[in-house]
N, CA, C and O atoms as a printed pandas DataFrame, in Angstrom:
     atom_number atom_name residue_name chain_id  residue_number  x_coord  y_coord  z_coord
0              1         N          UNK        A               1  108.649   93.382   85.446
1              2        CA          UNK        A               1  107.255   93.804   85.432
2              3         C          UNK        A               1  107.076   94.866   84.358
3              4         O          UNK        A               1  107.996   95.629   84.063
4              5         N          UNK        A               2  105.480   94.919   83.582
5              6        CA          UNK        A               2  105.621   95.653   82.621
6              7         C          UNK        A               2  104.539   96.567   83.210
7              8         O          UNK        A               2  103.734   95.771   83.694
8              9         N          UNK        A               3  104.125   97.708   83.411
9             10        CA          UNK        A               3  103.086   98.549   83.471
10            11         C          UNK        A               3  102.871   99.264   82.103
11            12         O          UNK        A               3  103.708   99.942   81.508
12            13         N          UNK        A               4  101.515   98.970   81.690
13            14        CA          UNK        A               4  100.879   99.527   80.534
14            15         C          UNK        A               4  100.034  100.655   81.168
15            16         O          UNK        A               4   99.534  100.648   82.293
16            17         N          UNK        A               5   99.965  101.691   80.167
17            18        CA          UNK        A               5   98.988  102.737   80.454
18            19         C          UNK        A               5   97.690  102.689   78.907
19            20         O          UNK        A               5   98.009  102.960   77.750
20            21         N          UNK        A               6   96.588  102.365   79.269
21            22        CA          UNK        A               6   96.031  102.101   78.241
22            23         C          UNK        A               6   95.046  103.312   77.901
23            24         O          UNK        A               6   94.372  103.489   78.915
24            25         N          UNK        A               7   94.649  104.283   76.841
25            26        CA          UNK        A               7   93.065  104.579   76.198
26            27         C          UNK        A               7   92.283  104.032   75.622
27            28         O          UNK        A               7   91.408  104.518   74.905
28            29         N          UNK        A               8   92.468  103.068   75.830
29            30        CA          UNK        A               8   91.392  101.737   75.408
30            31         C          UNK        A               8   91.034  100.821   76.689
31            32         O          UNK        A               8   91.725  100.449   77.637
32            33         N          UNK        A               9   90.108  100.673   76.452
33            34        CA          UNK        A               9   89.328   99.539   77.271
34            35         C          UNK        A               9   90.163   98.049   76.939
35            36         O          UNK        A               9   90.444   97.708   75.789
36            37         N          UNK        A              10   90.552   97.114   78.347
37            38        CA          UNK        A              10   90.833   96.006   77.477
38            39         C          UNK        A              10   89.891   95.367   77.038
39            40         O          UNK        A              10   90.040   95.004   75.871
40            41         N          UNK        A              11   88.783   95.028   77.618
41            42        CA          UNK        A              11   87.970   94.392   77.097
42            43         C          UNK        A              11   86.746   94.637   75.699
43            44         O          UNK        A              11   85.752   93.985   75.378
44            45         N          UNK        A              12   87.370   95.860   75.124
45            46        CA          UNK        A              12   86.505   96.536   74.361
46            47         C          UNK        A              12   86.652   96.167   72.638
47            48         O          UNK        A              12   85.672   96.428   71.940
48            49         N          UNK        A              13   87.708   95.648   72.075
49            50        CA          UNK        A              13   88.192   95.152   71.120
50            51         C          UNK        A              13   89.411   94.592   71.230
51            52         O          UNK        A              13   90.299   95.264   71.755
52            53         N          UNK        A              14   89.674   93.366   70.800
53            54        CA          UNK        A              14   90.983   92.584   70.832
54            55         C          UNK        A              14   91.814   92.946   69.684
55            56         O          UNK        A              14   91.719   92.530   68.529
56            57         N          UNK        A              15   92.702   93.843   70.214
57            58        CA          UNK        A              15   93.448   94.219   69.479
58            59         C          UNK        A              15   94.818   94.505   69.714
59            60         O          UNK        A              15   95.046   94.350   70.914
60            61         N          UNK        A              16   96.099   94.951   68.917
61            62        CA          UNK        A              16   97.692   95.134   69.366
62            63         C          UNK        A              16   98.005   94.985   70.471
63            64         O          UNK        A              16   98.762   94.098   70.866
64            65         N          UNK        A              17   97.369   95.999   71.285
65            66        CA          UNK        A              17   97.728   95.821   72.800
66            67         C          UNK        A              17   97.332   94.715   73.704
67            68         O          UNK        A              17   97.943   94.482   74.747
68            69         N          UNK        A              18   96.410   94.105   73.339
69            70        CA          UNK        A              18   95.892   92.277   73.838
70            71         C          UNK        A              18   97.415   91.911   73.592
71            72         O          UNK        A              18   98.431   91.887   74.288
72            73         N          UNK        A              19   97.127   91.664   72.408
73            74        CA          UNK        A              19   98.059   91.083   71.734
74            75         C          UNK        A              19   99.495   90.743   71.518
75            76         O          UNK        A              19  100.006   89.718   71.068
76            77         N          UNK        A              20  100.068   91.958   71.990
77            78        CA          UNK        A              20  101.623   92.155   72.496
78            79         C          UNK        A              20  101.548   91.976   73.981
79            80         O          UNK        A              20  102.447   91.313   74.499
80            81         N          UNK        A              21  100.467   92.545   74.850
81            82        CA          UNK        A              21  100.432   92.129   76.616
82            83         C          UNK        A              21  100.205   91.300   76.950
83            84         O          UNK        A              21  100.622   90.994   78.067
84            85         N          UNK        A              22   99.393   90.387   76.201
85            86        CA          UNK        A              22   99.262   88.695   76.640
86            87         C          UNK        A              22  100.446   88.187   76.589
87            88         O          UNK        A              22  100.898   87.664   77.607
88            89         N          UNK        A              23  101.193   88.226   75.424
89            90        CA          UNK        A              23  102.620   87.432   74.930
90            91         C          UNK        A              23  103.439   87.733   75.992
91            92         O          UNK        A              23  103.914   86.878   76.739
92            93         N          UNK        A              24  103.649   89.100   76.102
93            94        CA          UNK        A              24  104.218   89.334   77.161
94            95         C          UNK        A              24  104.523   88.866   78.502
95            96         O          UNK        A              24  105.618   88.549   78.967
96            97         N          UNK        A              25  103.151   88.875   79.153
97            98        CA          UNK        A              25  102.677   87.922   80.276
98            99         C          UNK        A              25  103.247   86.683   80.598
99           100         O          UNK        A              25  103.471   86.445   81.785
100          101         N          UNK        A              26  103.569   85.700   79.575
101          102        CA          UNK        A              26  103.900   85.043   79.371
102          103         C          UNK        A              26  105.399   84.914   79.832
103          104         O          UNK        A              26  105.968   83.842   80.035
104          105         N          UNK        A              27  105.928   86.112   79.961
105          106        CA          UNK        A              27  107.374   85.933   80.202
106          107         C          UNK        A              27  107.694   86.624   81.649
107          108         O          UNK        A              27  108.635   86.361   82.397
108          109         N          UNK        A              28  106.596   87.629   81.843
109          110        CA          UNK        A              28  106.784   88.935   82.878
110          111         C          UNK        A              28  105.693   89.178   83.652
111          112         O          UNK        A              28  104.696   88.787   83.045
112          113         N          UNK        A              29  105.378   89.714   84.873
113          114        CA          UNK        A              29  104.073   90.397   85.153
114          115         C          UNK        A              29  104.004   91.124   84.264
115          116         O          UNK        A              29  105.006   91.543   83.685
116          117         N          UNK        A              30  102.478   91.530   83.865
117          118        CA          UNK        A              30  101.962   92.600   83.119
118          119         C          UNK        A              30  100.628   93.257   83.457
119          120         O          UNK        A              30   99.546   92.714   83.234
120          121         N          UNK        A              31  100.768   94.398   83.981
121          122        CA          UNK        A              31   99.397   95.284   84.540
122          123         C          UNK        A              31   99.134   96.391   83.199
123          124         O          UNK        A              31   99.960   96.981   82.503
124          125         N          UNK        A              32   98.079   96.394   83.175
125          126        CA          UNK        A              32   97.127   97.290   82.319
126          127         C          UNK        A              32   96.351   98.526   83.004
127          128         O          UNK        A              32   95.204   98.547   83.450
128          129         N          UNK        A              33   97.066   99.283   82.966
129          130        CA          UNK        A              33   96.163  100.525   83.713
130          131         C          UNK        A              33   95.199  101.440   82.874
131          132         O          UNK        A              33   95.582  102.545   82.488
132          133         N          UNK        A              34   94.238  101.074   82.663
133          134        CA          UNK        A              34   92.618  101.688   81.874
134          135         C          UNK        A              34   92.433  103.022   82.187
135          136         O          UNK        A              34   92.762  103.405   83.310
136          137         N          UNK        A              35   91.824  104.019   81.153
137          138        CA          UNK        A              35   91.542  105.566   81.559
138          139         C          UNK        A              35   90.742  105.440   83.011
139          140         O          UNK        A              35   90.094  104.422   83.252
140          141         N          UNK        A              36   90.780  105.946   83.452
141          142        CA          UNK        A              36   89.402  106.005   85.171
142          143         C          UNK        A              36   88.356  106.436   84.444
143          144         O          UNK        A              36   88.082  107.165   83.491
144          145         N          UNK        A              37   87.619  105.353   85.648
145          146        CA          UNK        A              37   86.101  105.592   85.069
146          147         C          UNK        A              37   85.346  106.451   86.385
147          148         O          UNK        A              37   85.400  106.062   87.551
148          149         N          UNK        A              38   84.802  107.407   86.031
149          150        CA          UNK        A              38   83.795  108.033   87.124
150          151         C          UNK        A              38   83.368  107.555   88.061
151          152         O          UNK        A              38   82.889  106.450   87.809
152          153         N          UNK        A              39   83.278  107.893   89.256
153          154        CA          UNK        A              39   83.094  107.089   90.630
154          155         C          UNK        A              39   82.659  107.828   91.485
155          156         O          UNK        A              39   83.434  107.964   92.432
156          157         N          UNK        A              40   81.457  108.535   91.576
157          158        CA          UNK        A              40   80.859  109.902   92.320
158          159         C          UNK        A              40   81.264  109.397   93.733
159          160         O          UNK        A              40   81.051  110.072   94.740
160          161         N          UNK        A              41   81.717  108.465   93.752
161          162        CA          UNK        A              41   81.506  108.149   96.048
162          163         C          UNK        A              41   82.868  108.184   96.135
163          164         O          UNK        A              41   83.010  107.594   97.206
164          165         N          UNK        A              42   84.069  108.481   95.737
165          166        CA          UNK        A              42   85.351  108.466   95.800
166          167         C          UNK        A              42   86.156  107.724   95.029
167          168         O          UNK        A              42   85.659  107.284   93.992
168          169         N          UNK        A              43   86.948  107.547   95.200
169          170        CA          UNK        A              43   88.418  106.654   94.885
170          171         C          UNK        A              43   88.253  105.239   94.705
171          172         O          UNK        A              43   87.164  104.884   95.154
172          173         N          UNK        A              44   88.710  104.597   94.372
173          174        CA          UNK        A              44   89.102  103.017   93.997
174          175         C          UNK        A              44   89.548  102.935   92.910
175          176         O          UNK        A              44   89.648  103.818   92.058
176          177         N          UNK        A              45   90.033  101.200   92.845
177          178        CA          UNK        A              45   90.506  101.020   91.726
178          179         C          UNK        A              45   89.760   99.498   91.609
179          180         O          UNK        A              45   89.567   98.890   92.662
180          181         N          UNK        A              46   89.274   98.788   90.118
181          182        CA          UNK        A              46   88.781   97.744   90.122
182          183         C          UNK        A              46   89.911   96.987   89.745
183          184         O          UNK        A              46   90.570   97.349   88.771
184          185         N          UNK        A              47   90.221   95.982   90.391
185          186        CA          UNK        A              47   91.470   94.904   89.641
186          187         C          UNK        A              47   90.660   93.221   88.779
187          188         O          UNK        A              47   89.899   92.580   89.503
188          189         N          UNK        A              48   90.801   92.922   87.965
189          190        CA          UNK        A              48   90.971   91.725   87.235
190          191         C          UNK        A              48   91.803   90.934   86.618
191          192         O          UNK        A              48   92.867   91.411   86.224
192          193         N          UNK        A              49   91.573   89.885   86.452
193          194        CA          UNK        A              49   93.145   89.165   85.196
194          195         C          UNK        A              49   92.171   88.864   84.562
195          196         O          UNK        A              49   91.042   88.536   84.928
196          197         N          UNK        A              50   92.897   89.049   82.966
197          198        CA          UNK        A              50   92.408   88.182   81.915
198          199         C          UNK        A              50   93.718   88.114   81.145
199          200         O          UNK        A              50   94.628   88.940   81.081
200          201         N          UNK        A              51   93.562   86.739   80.489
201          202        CA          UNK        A              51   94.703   86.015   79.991
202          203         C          UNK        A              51   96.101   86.475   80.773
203          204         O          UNK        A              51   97.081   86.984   80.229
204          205         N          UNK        A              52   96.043   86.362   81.290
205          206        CA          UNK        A              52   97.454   86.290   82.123
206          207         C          UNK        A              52   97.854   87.624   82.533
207          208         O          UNK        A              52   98.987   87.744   82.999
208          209         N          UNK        A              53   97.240   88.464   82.452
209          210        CA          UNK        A              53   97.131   89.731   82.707
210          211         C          UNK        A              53   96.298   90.167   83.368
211          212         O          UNK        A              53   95.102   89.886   83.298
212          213         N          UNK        A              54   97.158   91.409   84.587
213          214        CA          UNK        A              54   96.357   92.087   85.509
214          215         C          UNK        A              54   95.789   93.203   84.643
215          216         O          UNK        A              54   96.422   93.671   83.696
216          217         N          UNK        A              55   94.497   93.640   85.020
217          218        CA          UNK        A              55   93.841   94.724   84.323
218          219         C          UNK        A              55   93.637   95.736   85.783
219          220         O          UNK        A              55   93.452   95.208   86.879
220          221         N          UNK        A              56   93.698   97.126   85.616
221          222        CA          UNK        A              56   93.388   97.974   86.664
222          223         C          UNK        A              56   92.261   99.396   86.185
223          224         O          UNK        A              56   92.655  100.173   85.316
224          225         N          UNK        A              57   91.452   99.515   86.574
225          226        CA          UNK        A              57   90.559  100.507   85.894
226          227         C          UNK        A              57   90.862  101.234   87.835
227          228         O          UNK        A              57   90.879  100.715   88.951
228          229         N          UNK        A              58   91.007  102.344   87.406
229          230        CA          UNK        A              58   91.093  103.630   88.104
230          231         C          UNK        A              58   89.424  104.334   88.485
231          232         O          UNK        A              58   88.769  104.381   87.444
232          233         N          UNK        A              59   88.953  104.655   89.217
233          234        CA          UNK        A              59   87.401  104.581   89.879
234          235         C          UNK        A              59   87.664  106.117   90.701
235          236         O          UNK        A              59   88.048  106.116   91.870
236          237         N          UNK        A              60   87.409  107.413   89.942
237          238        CA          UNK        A              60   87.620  108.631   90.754
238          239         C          UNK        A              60   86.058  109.094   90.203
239          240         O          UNK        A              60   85.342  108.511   89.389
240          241         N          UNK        A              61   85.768  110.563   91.077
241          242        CA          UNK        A              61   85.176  111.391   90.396
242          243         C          UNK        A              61   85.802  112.249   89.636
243          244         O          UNK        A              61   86.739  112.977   89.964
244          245         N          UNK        A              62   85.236  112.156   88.519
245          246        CA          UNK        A              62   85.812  113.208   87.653
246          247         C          UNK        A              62   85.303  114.179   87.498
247          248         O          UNK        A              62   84.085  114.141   87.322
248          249         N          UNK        A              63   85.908  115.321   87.494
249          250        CA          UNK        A              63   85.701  116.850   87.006
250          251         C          UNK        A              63   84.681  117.237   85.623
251          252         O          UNK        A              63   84.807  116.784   84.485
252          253         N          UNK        A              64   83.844  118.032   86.023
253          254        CA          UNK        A              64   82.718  117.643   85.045
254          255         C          UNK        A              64   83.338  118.212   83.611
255          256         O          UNK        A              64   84.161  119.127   83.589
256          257         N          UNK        A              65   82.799  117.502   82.326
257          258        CA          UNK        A              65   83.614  117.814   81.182
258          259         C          UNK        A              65   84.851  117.183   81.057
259          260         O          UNK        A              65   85.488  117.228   80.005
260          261         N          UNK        A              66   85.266  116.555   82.130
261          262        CA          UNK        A              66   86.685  115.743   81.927
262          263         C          UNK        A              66   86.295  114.240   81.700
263          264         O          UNK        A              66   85.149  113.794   81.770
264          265         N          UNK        A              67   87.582  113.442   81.378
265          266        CA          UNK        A              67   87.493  112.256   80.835
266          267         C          UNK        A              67   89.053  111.899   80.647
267          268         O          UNK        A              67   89.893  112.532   80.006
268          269         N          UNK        A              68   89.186  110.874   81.280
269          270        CA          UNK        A              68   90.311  109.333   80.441
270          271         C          UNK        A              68   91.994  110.162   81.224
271          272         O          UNK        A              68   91.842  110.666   82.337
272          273         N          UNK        A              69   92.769  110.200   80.882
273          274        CA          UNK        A              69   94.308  110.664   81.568
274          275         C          UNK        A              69   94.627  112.021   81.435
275          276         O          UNK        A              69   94.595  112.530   80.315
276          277         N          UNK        A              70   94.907  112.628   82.348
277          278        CA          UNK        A              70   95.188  114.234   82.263
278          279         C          UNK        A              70   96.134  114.410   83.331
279          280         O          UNK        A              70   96.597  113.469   83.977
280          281         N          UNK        A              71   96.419  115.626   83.515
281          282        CA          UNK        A              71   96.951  116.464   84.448
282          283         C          UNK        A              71   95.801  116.348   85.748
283          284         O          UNK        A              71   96.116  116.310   86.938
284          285         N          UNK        A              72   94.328  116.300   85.179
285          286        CA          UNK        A              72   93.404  116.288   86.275
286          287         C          UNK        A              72   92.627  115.098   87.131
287          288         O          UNK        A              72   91.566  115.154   87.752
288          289         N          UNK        A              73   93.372  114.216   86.969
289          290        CA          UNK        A              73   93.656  113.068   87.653
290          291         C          UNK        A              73   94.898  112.106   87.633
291          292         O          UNK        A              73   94.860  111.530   88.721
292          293         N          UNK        A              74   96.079  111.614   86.856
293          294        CA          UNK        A              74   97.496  111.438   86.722
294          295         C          UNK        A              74   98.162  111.232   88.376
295          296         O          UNK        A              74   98.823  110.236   88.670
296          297         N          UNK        A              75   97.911  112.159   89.194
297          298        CA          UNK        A              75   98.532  112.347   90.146
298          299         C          UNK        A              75   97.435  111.062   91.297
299          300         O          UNK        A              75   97.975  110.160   91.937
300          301         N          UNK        A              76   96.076  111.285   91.296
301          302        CA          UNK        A              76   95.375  110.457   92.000
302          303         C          UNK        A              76   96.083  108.861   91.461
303          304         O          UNK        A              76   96.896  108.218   92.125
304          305         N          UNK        A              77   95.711  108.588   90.543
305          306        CA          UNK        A              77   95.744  107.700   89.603
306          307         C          UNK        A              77   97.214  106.961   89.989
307          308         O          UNK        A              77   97.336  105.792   90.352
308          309         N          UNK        A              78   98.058  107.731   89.853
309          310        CA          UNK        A              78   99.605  106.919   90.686
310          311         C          UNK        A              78   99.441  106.430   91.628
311          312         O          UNK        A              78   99.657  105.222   91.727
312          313         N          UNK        A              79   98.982  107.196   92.723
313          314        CA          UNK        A              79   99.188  107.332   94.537
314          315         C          UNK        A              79   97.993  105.604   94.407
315          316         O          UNK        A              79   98.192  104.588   95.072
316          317         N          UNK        A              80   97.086  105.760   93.587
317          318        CA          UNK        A              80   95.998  104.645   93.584
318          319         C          UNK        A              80   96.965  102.856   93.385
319          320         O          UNK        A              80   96.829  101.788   93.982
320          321         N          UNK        A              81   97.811  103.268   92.361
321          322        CA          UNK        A              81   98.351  102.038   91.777
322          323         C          UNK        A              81   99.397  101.642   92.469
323          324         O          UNK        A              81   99.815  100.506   92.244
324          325         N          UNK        A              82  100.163  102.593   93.612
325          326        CA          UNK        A              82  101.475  102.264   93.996
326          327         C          UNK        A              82  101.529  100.800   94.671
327          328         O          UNK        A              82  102.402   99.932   94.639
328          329         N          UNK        A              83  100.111  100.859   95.371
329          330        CA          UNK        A              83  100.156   99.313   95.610
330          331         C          UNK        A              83  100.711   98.108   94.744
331          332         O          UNK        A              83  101.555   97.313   95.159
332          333         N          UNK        A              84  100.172   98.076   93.580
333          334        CA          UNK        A              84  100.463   97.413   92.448
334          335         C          UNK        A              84  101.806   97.399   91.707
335          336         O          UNK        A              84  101.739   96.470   90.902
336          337         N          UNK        A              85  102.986   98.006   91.616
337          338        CA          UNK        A              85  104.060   98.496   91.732
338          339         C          UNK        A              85  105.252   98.743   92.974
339          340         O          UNK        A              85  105.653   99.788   93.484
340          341         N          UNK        A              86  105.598   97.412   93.201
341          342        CA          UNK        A              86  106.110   97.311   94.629
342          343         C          UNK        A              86  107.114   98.550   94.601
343          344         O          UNK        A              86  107.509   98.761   93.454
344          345         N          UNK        A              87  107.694   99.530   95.664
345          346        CA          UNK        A              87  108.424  100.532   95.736
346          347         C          UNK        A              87  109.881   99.873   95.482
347          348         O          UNK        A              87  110.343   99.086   96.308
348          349         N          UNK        A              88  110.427  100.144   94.574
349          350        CA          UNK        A              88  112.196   99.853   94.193
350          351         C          UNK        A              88  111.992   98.996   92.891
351          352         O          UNK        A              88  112.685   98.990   91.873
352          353         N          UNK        A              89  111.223   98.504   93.092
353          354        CA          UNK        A              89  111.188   97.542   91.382
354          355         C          UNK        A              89  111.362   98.750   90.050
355          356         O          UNK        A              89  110.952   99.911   90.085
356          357         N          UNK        A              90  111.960   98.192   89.117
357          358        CA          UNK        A              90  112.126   98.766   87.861
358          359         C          UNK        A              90  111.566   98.021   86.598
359          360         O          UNK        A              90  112.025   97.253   85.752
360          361         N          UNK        A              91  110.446   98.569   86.852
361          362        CA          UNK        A              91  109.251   98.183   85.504
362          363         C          UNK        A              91  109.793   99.154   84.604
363          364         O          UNK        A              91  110.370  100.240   84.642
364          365         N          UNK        A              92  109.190   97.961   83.428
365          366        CA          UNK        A              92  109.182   98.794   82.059
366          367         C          UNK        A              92  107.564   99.273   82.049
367          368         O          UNK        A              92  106.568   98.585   82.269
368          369         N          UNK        A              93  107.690  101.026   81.636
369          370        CA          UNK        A              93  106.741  101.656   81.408
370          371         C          UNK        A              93  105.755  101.728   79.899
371          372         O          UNK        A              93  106.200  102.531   79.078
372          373         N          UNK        A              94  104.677  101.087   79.544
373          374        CA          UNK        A              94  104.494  101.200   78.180
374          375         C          UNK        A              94  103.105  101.843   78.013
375          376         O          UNK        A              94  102.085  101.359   78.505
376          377         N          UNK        A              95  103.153  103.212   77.125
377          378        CA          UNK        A              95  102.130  103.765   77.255
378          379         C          UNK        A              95  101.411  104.156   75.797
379          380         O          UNK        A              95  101.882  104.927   74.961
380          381         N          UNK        A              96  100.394  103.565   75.725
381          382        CA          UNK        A              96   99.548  103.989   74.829
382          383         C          UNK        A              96   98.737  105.281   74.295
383          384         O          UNK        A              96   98.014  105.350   73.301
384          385         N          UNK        A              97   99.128  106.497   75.433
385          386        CA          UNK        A              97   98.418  107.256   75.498
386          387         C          UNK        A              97   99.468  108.186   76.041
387          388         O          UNK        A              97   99.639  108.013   77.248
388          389         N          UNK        A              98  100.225  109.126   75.505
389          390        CA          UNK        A              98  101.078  110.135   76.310
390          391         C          UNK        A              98   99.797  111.421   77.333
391          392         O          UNK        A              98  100.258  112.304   78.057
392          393         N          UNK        A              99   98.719  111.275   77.197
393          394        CA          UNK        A              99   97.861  111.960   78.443
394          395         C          UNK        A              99   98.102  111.006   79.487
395          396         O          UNK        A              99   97.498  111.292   80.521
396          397         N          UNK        A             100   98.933  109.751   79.552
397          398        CA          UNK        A             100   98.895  108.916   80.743
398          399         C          UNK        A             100  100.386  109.360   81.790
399          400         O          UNK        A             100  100.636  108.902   82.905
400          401         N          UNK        A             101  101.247  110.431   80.959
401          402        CA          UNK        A             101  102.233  110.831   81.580
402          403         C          UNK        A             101  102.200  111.570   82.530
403          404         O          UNK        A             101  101.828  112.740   82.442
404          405         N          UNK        A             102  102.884  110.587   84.443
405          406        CA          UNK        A             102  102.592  111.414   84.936
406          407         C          UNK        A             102  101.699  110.361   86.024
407          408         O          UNK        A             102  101.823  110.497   87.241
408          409         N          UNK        A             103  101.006  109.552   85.560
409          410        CA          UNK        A             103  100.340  108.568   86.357
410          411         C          UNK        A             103  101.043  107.284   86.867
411          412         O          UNK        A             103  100.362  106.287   87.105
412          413         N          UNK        A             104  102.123  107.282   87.006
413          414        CA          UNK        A             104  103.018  106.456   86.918
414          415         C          UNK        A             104  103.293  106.706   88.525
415          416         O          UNK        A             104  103.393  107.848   88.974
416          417         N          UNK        A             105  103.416  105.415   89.427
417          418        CA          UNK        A             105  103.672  105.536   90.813
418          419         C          UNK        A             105  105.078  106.589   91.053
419          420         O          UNK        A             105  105.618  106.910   89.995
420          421         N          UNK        A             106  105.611  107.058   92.119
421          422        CA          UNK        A             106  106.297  107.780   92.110
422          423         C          UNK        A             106  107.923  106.935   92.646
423          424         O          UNK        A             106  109.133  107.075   92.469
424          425         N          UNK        A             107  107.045  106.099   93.324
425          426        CA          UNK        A             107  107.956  104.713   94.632
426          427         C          UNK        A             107  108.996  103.857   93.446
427          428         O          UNK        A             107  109.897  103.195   93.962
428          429         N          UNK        A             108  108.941  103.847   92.428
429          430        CA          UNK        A             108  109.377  103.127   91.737
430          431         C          UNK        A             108  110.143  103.709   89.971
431          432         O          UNK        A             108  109.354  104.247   89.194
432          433         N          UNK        A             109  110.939  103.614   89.733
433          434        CA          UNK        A             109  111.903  104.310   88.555
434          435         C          UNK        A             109  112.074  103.218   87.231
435          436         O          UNK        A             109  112.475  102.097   87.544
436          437         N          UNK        A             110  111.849  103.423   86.049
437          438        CA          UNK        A             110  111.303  102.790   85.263
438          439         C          UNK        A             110  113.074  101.927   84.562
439          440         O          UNK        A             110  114.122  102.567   84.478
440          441         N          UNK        A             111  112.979  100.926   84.298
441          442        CA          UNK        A             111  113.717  100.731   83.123
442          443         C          UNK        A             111  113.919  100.956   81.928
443          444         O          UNK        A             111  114.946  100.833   81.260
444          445         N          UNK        A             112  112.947  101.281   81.672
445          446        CA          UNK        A             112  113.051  101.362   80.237
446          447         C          UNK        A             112  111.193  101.821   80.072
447          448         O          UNK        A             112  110.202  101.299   80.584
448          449         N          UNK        A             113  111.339  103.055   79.091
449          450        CA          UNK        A             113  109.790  103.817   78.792
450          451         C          UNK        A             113  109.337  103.766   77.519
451          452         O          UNK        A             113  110.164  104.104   76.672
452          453         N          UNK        A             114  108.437  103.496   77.197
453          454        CA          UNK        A             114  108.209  102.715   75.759
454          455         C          UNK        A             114  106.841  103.654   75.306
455          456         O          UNK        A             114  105.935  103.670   76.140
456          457         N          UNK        A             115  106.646  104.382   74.127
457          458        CA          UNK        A             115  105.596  104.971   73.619
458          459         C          UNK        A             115  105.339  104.253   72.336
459          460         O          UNK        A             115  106.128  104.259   71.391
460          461         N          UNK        A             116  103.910  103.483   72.363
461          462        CA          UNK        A             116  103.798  102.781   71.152
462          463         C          UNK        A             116  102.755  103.545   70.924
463          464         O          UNK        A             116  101.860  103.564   71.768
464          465         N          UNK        A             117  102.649  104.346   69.721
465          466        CA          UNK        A             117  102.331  105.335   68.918
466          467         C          UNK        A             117  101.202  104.083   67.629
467          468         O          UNK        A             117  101.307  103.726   66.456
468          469         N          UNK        A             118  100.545  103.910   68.400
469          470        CA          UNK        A             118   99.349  103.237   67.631
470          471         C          UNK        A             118   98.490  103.896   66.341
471          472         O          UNK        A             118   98.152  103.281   65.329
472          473         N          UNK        A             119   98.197  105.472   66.681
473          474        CA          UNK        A             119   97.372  106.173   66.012
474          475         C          UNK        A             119   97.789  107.359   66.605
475          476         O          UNK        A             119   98.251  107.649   67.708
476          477         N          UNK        A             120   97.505  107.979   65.582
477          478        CA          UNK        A             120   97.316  109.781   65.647
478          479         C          UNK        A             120   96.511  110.414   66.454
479          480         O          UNK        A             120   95.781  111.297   66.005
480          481         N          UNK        A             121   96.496  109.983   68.148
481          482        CA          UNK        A             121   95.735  110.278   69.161
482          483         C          UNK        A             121   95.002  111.764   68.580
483          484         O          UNK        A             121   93.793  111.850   68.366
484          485         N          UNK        A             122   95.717  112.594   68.428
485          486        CA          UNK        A             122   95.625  114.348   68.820
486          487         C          UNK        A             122   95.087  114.586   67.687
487          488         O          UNK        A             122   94.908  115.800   67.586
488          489         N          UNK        A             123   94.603  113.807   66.429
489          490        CA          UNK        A             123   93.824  114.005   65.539
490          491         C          UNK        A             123   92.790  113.138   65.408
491          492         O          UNK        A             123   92.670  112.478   64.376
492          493         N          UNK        A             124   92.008  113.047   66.331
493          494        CA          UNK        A             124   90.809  112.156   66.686
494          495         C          UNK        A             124   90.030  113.239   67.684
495          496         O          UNK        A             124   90.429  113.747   68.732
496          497         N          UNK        A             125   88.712  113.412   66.937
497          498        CA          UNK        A             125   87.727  114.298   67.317
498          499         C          UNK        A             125   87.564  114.287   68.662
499          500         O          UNK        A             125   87.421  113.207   69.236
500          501         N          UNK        A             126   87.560  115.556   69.401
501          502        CA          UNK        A             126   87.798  115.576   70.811
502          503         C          UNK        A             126   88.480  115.228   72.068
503          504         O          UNK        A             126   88.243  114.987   73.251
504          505         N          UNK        A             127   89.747  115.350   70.958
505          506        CA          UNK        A             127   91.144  114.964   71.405
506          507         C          UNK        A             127   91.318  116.123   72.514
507          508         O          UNK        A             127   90.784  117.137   72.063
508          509         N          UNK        A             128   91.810  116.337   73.667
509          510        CA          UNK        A             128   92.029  116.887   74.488
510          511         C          UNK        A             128   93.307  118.026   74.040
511          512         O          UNK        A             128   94.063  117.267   73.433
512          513         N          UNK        A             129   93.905  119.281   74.003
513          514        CA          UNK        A             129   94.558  120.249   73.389
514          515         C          UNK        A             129   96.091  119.495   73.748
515          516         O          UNK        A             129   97.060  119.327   73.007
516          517         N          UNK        A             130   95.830  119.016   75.595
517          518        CA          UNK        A             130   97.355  118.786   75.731
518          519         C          UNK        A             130   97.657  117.372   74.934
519          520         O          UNK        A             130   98.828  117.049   75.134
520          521         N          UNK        A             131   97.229  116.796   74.418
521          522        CA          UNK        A             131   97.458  115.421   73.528
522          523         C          UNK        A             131   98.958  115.865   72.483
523          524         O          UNK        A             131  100.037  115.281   72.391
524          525         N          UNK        A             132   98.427  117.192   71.769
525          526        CA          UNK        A             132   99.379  117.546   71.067
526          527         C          UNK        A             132  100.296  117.618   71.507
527          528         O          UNK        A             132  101.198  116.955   70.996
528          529         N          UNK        A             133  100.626  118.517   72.788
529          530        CA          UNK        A             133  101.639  119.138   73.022
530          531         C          UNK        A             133  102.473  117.925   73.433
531          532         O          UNK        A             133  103.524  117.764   72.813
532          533         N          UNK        A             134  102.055  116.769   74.699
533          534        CA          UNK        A             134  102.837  115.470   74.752
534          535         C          UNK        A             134  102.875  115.334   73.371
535          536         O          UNK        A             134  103.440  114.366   72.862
């Protein structure tokens, strides 16, 4: 099983990460875990497949001024997905976004952790401070 941590929308442009997670699919489960989207009535998570892939968008309220993977949701955001991540399996972790560190179920220990370094997150206007420091 592969768990992706995405800052992109999948459905928002078809691009690398389609692109390498579809193929993927093909050989492995593959879940896509999306920044959370605001959810003033509590918690959830929305699940879909497209192309052979599970997609998971994360559904919290967020902290006003906040947005997408932090320290200030990471921890909800696991406890949300553990379902999705049977406890003892050893997924490969692949994250698009090092603000996604940290959201990762706790029930389960990775094989192998993969940072695909797409773009210069932390130099993109209103990049969050801890971007850098991950």
């Amino acid at each position: 099983m592969l768990v992706a941590f995405s800052h992109l929308r999948w459905g928002f442009v078809w691009q690398r990460p389609q692109h390498l997670l579809t193929r993927f699919a093909r050989e492995m489960p593959v879940v896509v875990v999306e920044e959370p989207e605001d959810h003033a009535s509590g918690t959830d998570i929305r699940i879909r497949r497209d192309h052979g892939v599970t997609v998971v968008t994360p559904l919290l309220p967020m902290p006003s001024g906040k947005y997408g993977f932090g320290n200030h949701v990471n921890g909800q955001i696991a406890q949300l997905i553990e379902s999705i991540v049977p406890p003892g399996t050893d997924p490969i972790y692949w994250y698009y976004t090092p603000m996604a560190l940290g959201a990762e179920p706790t029930t389960a220990r990775p094989r192998l952790s993969v940072y695909d370094a797409m773009d210069d997150l932390a130099n993109f206007r209103a990049a969050p401070p801890e971007l850098r420091i991950r």
